[in-house]
ROVEXTI-70480 format. One record per residue (C-alpha): residue number from 1; residue in three letters; y, x, z. Coordinates in pm, 1 decimal. Each point is the difference from the previous one (the first is absolute). Example, Ala and Ser with C-alpha at 12.3 -4.5 7.8 and 13.67 -1.06 7.14 Angstrom:
<pts>
@nr:1 rest:ala y:-450.0 x:1230.0 z:780.0
@nr:2 rest:ser y:344.0 x:137.0 z:-66.0
</pts>
This chain:
<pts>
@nr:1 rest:unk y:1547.8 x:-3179.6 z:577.4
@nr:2 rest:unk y:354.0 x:-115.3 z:-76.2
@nr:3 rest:unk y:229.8 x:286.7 z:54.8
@nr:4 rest:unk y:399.4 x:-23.6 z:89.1
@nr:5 rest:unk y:226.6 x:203.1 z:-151.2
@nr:6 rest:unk y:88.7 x:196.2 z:306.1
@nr:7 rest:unk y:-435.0 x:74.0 z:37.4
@nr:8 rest:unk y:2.0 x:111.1 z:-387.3
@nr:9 rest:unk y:254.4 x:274.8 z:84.5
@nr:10 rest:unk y:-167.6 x:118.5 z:320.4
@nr:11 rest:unk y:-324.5 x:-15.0 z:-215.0
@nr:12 rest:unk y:106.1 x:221.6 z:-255.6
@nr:13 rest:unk y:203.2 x:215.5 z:220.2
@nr:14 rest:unk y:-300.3 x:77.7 z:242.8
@nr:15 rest:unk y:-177.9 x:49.9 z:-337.8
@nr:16 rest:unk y:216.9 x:257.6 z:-155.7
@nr:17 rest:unk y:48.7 x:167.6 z:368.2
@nr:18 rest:unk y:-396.1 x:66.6 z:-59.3
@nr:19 rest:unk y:12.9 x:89.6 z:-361.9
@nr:20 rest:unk y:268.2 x:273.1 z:67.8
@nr:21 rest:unk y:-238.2 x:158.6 z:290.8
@nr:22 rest:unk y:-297.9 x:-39.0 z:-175.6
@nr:23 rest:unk y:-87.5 x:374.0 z:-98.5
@nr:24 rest:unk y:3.4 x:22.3 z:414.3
@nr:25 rest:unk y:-109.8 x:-282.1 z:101.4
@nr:26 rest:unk y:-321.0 x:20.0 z:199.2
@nr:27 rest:unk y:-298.5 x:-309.1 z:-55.3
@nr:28 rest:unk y:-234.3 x:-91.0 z:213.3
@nr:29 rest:unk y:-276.5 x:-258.5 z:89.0
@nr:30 rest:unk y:34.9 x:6.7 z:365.5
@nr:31 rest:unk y:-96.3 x:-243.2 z:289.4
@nr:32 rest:unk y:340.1 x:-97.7 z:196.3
@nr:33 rest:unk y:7.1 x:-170.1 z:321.3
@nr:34 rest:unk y:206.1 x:-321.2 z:-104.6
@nr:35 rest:unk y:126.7 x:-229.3 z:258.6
@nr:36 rest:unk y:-301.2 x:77.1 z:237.3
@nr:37 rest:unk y:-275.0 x:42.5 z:-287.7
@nr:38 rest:unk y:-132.9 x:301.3 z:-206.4
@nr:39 rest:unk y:44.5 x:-96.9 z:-376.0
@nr:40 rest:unk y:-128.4 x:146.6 z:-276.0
@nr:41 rest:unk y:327.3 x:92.8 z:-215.3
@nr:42 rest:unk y:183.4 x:172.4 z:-284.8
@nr:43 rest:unk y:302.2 x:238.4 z:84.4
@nr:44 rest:unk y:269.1 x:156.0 z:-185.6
@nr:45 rest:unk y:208.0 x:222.2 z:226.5
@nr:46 rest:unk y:331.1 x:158.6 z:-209.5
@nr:47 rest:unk y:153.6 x:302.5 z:113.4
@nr:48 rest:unk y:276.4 x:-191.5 z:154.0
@nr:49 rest:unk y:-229.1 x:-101.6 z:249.1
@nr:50 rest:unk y:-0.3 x:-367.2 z:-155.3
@nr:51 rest:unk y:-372.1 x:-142.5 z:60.2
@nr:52 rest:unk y:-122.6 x:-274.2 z:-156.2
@nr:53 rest:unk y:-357.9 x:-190.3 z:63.6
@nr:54 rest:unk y:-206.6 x:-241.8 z:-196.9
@nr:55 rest:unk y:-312.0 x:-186.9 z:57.2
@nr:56 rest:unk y:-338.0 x:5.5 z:-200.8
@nr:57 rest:unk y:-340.2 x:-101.1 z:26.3
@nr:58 rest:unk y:-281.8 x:244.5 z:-172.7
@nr:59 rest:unk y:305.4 x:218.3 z:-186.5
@nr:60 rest:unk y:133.9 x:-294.2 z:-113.9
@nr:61 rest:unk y:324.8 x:-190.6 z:83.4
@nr:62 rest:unk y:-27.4 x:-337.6 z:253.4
@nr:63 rest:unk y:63.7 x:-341.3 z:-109.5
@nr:64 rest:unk y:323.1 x:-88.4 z:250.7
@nr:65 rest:unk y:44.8 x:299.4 z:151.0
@nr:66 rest:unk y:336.2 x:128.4 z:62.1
@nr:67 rest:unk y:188.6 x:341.1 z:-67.9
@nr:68 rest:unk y:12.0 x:207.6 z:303.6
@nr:69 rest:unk y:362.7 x:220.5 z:124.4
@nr:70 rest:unk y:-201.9 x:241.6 z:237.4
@nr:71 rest:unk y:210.9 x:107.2 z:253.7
@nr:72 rest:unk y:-123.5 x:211.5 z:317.5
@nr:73 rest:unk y:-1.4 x:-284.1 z:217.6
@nr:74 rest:unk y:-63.1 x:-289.9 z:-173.5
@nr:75 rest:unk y:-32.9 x:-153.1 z:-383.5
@nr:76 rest:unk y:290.4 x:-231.0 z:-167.9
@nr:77 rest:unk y:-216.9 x:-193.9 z:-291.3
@nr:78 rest:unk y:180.8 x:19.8 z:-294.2
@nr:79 rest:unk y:17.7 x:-310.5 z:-229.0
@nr:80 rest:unk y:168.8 x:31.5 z:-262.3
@nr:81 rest:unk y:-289.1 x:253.8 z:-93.6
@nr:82 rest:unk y:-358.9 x:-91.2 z:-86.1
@nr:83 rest:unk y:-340.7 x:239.5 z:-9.9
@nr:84 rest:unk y:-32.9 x:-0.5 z:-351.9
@nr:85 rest:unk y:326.2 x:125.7 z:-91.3
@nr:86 rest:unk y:-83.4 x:247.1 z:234.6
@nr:87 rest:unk y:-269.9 x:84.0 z:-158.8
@nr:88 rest:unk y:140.6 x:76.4 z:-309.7
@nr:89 rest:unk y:266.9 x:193.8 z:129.9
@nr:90 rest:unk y:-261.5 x:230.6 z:153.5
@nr:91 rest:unk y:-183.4 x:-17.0 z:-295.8
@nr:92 rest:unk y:268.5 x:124.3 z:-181.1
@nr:93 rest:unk y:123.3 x:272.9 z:253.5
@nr:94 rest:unk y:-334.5 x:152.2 z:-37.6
@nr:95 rest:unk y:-21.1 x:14.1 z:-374.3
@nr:96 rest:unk y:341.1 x:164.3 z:-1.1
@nr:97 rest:unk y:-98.4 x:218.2 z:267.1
@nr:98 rest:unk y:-285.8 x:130.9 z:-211.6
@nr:99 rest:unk y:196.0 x:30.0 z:-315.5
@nr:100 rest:unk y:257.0 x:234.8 z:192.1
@nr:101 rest:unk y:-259.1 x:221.4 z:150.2
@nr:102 rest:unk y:-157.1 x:40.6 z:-364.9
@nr:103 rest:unk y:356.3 x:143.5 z:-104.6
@nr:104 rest:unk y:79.6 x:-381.1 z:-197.5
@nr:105 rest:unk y:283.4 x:-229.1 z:-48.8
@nr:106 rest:unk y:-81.9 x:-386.5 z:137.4
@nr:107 rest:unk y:124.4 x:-67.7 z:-347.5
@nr:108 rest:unk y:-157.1 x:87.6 z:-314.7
@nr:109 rest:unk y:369.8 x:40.6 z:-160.0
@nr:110 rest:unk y:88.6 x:174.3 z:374.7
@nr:111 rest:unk y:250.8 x:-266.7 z:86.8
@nr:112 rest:unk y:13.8 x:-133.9 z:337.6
@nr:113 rest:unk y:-199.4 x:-285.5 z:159.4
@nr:114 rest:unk y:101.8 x:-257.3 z:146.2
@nr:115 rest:unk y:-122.3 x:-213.4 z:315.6
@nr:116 rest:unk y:-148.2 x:-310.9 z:-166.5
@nr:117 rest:unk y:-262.0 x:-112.4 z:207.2
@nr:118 rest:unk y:-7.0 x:-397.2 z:-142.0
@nr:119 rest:unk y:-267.5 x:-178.8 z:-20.7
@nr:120 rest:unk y:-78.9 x:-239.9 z:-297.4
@nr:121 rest:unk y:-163.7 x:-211.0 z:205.2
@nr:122 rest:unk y:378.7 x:-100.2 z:127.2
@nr:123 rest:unk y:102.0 x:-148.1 z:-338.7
@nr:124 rest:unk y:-48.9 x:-331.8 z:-98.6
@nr:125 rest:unk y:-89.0 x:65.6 z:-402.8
@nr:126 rest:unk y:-109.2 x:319.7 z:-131.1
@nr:127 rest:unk y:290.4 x:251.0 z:-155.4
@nr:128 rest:unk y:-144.0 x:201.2 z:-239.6
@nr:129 rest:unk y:279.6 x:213.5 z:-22.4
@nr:130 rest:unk y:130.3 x:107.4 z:286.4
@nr:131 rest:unk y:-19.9 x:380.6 z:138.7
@nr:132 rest:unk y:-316.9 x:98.7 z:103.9
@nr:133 rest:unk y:-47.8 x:28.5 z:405.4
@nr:134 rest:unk y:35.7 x:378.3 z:140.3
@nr:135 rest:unk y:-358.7 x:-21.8 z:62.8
@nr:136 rest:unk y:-98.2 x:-64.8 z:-343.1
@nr:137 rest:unk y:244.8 x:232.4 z:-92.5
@nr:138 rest:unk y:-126.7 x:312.0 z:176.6
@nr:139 rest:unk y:-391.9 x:-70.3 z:8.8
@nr:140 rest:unk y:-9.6 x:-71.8 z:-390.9
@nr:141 rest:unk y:203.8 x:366.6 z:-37.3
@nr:142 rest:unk y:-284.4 x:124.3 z:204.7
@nr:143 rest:unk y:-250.2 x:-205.5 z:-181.8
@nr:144 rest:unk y:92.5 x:151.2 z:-323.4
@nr:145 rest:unk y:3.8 x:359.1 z:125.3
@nr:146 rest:unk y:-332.9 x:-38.7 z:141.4
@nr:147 rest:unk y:-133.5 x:-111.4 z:-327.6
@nr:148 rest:unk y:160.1 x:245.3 z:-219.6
@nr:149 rest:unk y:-139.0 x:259.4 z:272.7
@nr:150 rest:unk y:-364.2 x:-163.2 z:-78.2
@nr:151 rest:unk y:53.9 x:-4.2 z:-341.6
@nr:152 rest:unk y:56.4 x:400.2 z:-44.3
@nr:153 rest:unk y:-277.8 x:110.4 z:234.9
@nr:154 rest:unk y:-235.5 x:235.5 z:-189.1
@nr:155 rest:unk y:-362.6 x:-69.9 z:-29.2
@nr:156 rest:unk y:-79.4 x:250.1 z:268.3
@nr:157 rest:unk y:94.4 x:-222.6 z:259.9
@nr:158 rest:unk y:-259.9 x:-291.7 z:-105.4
@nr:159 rest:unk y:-186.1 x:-148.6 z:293.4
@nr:160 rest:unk y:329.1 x:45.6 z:233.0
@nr:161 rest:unk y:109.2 x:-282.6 z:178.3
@nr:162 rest:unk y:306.2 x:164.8 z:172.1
@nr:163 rest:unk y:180.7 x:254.4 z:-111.6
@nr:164 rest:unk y:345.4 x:125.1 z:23.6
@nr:165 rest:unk y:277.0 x:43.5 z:-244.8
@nr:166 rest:unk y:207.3 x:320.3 z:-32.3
@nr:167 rest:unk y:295.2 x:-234.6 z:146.7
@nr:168 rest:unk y:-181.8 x:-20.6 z:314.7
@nr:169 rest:unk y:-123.4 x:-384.0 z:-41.8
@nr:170 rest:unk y:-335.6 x:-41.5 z:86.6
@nr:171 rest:unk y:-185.2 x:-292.1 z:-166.4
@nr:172 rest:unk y:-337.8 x:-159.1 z:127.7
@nr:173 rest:unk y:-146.2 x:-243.9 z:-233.3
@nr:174 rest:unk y:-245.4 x:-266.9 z:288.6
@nr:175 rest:unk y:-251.1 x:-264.0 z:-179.7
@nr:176 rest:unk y:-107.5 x:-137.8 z:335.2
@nr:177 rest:unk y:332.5 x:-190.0 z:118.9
@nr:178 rest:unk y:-44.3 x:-303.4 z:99.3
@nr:179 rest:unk y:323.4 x:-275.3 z:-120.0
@nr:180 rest:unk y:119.9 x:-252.6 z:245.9
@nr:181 rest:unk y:-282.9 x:-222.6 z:-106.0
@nr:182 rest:unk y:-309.9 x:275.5 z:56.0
@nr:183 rest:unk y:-28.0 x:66.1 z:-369.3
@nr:184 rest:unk y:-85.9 x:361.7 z:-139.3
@nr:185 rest:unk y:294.1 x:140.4 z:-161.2
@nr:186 rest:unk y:131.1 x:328.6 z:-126.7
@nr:187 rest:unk y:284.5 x:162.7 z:97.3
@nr:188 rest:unk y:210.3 x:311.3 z:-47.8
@nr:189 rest:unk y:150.5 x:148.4 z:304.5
@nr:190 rest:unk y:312.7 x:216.6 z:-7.4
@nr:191 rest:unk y:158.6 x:255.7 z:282.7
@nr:192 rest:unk y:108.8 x:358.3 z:38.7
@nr:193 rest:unk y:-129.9 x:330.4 z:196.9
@nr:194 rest:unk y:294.6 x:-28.2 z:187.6
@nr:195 rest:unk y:-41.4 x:-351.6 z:139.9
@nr:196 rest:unk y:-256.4 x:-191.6 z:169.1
@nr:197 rest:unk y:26.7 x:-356.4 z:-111.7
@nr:198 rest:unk y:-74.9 x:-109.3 z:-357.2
@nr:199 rest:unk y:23.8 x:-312.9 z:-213.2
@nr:200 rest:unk y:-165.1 x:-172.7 z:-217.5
@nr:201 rest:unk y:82.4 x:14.7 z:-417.2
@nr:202 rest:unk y:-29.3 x:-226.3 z:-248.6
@nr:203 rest:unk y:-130.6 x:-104.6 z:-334.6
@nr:204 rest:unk y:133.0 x:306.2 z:-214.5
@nr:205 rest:unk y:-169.9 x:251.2 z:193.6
@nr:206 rest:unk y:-317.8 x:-209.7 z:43.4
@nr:207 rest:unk y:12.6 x:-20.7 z:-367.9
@nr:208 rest:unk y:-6.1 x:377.3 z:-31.6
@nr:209 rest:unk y:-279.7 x:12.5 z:214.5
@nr:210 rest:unk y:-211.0 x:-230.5 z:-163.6
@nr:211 rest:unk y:59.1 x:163.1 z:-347.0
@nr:212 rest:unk y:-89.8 x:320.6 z:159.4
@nr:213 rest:unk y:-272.5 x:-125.3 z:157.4
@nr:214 rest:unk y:-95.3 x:-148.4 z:-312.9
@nr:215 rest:unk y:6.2 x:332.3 z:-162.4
@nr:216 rest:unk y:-205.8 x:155.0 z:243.0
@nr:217 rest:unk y:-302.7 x:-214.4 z:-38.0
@nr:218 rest:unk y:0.0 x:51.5 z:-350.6
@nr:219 rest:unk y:-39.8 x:391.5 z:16.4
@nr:220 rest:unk y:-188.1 x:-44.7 z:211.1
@nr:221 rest:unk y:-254.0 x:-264.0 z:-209.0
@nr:222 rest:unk y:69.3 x:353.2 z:-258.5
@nr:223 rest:unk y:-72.4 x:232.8 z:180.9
@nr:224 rest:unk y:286.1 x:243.4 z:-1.4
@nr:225 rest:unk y:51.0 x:-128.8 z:393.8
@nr:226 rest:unk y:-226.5 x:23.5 z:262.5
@nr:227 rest:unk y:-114.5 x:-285.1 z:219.1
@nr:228 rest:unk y:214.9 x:37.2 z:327.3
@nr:229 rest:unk y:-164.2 x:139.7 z:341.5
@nr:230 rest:unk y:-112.9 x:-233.1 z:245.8
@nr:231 rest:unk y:198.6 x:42.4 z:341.2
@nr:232 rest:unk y:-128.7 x:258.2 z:197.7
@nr:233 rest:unk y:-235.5 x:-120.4 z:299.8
@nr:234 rest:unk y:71.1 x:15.0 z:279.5
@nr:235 rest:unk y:-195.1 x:273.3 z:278.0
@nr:236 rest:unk y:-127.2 x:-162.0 z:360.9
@nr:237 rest:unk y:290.6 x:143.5 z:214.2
@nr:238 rest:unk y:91.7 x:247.2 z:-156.0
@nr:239 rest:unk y:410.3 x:-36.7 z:-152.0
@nr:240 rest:unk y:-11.4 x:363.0 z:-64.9
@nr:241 rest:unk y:-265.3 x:-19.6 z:-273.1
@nr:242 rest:unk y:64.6 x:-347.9 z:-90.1
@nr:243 rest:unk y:386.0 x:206.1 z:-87.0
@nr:244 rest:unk y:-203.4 x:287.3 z:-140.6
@nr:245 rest:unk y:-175.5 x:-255.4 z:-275.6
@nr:246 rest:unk y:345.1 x:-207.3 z:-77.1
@nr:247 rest:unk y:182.2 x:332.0 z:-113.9
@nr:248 rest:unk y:-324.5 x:64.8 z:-203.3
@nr:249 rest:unk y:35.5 x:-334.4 z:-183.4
@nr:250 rest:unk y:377.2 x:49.9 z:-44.0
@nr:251 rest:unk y:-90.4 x:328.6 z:-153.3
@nr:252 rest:unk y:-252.1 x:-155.8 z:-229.1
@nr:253 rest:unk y:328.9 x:-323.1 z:-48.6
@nr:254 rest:unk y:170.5 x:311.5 z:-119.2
@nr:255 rest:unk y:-223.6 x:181.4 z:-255.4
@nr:256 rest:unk y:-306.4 x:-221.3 z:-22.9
@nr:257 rest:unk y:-183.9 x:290.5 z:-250.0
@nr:258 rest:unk y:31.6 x:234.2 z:269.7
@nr:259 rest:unk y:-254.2 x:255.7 z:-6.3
@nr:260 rest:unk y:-109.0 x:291.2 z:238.7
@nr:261 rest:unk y:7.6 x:395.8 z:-112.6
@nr:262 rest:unk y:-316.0 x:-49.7 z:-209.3
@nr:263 rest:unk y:101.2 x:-292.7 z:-149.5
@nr:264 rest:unk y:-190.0 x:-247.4 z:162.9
@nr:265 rest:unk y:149.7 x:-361.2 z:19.1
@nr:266 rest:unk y:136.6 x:-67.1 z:366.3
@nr:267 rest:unk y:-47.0 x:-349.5 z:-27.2
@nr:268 rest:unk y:-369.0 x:-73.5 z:116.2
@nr:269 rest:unk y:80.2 x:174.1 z:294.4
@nr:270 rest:unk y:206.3 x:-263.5 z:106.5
@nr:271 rest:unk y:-213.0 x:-269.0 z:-163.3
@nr:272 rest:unk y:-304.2 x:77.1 z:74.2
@nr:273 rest:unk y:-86.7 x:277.7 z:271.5
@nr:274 rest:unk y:284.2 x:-160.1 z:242.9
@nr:275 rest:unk y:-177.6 x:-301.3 z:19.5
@nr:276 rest:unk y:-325.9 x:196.8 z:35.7
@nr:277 rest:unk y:88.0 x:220.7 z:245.7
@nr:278 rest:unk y:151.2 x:-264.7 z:224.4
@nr:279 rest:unk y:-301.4 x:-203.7 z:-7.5
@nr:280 rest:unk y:-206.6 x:265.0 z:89.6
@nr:281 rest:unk y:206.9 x:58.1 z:295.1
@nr:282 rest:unk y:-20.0 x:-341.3 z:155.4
@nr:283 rest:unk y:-401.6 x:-15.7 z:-102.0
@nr:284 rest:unk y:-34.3 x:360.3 z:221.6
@nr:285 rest:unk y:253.2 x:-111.1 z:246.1
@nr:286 rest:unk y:-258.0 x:-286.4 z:105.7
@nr:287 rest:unk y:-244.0 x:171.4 z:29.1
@nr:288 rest:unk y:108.9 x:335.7 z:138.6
@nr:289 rest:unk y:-62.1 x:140.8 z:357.9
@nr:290 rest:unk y:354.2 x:23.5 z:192.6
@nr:291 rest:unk y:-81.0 x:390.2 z:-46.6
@nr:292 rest:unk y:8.3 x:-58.2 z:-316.4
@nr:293 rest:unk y:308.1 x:-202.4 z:-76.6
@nr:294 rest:unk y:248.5 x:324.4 z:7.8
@nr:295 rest:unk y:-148.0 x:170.3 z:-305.7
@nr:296 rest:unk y:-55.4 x:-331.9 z:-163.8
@nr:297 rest:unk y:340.2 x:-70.6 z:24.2
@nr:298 rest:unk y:123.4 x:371.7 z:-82.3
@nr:299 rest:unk y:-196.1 x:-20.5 z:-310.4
@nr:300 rest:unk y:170.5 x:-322.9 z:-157.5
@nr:301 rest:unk y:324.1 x:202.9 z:110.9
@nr:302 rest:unk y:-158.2 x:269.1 z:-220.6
@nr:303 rest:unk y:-49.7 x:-200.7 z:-290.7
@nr:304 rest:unk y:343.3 x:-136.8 z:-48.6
@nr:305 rest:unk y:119.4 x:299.5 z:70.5
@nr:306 rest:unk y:-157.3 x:142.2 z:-304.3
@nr:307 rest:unk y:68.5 x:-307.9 z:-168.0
@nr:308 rest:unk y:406.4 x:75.4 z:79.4
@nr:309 rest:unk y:-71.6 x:391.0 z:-98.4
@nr:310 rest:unk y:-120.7 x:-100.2 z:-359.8
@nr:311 rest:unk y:310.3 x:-248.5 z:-31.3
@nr:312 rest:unk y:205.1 x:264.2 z:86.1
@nr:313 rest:unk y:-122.4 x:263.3 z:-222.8
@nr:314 rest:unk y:83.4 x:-242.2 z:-277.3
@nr:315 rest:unk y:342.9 x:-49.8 z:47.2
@nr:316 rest:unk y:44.6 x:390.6 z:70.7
@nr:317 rest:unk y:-35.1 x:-21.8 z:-398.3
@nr:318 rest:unk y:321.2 x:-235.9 z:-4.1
@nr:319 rest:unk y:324.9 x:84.3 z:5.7
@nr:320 rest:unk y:162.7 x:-348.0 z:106.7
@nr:321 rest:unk y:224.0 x:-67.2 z:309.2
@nr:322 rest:unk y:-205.8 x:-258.1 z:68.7
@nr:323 rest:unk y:-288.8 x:183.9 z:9.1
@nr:324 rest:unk y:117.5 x:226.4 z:194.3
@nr:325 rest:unk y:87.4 x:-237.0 z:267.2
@nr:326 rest:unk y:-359.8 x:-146.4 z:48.3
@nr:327 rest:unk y:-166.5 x:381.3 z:-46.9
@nr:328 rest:unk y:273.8 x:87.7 z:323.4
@nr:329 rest:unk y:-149.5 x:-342.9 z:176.2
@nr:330 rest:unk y:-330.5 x:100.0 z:-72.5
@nr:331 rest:unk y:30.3 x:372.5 z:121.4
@nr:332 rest:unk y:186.0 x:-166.9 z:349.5
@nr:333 rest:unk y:-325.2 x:-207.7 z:88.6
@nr:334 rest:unk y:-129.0 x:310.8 z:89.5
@nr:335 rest:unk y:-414.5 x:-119.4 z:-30.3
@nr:336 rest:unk y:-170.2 x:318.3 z:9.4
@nr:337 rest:unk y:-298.6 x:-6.8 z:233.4
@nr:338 rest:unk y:-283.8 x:218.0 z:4.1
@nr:339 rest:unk y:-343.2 x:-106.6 z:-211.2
@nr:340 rest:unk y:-263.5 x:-206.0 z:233.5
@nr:341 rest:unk y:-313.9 x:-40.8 z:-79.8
@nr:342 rest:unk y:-68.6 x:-249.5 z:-281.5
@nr:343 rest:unk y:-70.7 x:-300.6 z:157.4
@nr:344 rest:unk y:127.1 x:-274.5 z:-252.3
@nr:345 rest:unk y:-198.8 x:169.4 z:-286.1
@nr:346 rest:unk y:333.2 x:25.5 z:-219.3
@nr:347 rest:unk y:158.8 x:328.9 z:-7.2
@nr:348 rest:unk y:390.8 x:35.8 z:-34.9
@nr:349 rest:unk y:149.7 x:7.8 z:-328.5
@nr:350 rest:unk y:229.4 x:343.5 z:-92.9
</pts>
């Protein structure tokens, strides 16, 4: 798109507008009625009240489409602005956003930013030396963070996949995104407790995840690491014990030797008598009277809640904050029920 002079300036002024109100600007995926039609859209709305409108297809911008003014009455397209710029300037109000809420400059040397949303797809021949874009800019400062964050996690947080830094960023590492052409790919995602949206990191952090990924297989192949839990399964309608199990596991995540008051490893329970007693319960649960069905049901009840007892008699042993947050969850499920009669055959562990 060949751009006057005049639509430069009211480019870069509309985009410098946004980059000054980005810390309040609110984004959205919304669906707009536009000129008679609901449309699937992307909105930044400033604090000034300016709102702006793009279109996109699957998350991703439309070939053609125009820039959107959105006023309360109507929409004034807005040429001399396309989707992908757009793009990129959202992109790049969210990373700053999250570097802000973790207490961070957007600049490693704490400089200001400026709006530069180009494109290289607008020049002609490559320039390898020109300034890098604002998005580059602020997602490889957060790609770097990220990766030095991966780099000095201890070894007591093997087998986590998302975790949160002391900063506030919270990092999920994903193996089963999918690239624009369906391919399996990795991917390190980046956000903050005090946000909602996220975005996606690139090949520093990944890097730092596959080195400690790498280092995790091999103690594991040693032996000084044990061989991560399965996920816990999940129990026929029932989100209460299906919750009670998943703060067992993360207990286990946390101190995967954990032991009861005699010693014994907490592990199997989890393992192996889970499994057990849960297929016990469907076997019975065919082939129960109605009568029956109560106590059948009270008992599997029973057993995880012996199950969450034993868990929580290890940690008691633990002084750790975090331990002390899934022993409170634990105590809160409140599972106590009186003993039925043993009709699964397995009695409750603790």
């Amino acid at each position: 798109m060949t751009q006057t002079r005049e639509e430069k300036r009211l480019a870069q002024d509309l985009y410098e507008r946004i980059w000054s109100q980005r810390l309040s600007a609110r984004m959205l995926d919304e669906t707009l009625d536009v000129e008679s039609h609901l449309t699937a859209m992307r909105t930044i709305t400033l604090s000034d009240g300016l709102r702006i409108g793009y279109f996109y297809n699957d998350k991703h911008p439309v070939r053609g489409a125009t820039v959107v003014l959105i006023l309360p009455d109507r929409t004034i397209p807005l040429d001399f602005v396309d989707p992908w710029t757009m793009e990129r300037c959202r992109t790049s109000m969210f990373a700053s956003m999250i570097l802000h809420a973790a207490g961070l400059p957007d600049a490693p040397n704490g400089r200001p930013v400026r709006a530069n949303f180009r494109s290289a797809h607008h020049d002609v021949l490559p320039r390898p030396h020109v300034l890098k874009t604002t998005e580059e800019y602020l997602t490889g400062h957060l790609d770097a963070i990220v990766a030095r964050g991966i780099d000095e996690m201890s070894a007591d947080h093997r087998h986590v996949l998302a975790f949160t830094l002391p900063n506030g960023l919270s990092v999920q590492f994903r193996s089963d995104d999918r690239n624009p052409w369906g391919h399996r790919c990795d991917n390190v995602w980046v956000g903050h407790v005090a946000l909602t949206h996220r975005l996606r990191l690139s090949q520093k952090s990944l890097r730092s995840y596959a080195t400690w990924r790498r280092d995790e297989a091999a103690r594991i192949l040693c032996g000084s690491l044990p061989v991560p839990l399965a996920p816990p399964p999940e129990t026929a309608g029932s989100a209460r014990l299906t919750r009670a199990l998943d703060l067992c596991h993360q207990a286990l995540k946390i101190e995967p030797d954990l032991t009861d008051h005699g010693g014994t490893p907490l592990r199997p329970l989890l393992e192996n008598h889970v499994p057990e007693l849960l297929a016990r319960h469907r076997q019975a649960s065919m082939t129960a009277d109605a009568r029956d069905m109560e106590a059948i049901d009270a008992e599997l009840d029973d057993g995880i809640a012996g199950i969450c007892d034993a868990i929580d008699q290890g940690l008691s042993r633990i002084a750790d904050d975090r331990r002390h947050a899934l022993r409170e969850q634990l105590a809160f499920l409140e599972m106590r029920h009186p003993k039925p009669d043993r009709l699964l055959g397995i009695a409750s562990s603790g």
